[in-house]
C-alpha positions as CSV (number, residue, x, y, z in Angstrom):
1,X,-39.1,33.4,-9.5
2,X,-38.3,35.5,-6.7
3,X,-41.0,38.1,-5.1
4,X,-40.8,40.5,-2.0
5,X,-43.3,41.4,0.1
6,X,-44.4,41.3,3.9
7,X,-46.7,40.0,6.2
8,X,-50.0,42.0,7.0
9,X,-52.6,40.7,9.3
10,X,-51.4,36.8,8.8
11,X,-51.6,36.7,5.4
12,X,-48.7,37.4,2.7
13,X,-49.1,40.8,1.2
14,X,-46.4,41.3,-2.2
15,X,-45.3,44.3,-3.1
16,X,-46.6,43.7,-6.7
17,X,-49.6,41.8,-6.0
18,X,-51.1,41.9,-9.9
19,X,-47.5,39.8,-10.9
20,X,-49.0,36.5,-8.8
21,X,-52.5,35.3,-9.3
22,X,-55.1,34.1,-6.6
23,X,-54.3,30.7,-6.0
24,X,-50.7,30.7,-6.3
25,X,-49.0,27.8,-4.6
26,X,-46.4,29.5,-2.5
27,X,-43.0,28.7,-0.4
28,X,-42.0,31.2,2.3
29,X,-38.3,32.1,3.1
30,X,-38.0,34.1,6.3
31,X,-35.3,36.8,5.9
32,X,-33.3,37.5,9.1
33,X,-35.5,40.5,10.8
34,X,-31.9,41.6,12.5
35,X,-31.0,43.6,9.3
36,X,-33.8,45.4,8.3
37,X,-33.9,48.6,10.3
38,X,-37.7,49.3,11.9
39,X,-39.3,52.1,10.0
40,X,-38.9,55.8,12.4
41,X,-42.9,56.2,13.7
42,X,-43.8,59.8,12.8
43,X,-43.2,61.1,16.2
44,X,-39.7,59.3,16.4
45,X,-39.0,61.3,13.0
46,X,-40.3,64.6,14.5
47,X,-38.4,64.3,17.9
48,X,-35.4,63.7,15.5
49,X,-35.8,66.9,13.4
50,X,-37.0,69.0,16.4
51,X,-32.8,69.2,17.2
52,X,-32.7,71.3,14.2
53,X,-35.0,74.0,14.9
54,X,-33.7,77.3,14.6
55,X,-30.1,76.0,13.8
56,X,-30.4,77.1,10.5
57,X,-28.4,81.0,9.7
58,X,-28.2,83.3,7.3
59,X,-32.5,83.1,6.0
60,X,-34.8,86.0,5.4
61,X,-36.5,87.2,8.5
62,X,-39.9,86.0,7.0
63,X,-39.1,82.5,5.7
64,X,-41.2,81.3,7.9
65,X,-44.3,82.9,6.3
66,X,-43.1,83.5,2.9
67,X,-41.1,79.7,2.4
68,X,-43.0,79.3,-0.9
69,X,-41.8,82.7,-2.3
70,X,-38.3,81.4,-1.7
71,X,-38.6,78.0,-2.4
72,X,-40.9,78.4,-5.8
73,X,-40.8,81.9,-6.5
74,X,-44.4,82.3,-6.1
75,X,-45.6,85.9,-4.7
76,X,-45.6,87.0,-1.8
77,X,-48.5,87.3,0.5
């Protein structure tokens, strides 16, 4: 059997942890860490969408305030 999960404080942490019992004799295959991409932090993500701002044309004047009117159709405020 063949089950993924990571590392988390020294210990092995699965992604489906109620598929292996406590106890579990285990054998650990380091994957090469070279071709998984490191996850954006939150600022990293918001630096990245930040070039977009106010890049977008063609949306109502008051998108900004009434975005769930457009996006939902709920009323407007």
């Amino acid at each position: 059997m063949e089950y993924s999960g990571e590392i988390r404080n020294g210990s092995v942490v699965f992604d489906n942890p109620c598929l292996v019992p406590d106890g579990t004799k285990v054998t650990i295959c380091i994957e090469d860490s070279t071709t998984t991409k490191p996850v954006d932090s939150p600022s990293n993500v918001g630096k990245r969408l930040l070039k977009h701002a106010g890049t977008v044309t063609g949306l109502p004047e008051d998108m900004a305030e009434q975005h769930d009117h457009y996006l939902h159709g709920t009323a407007k405020r």
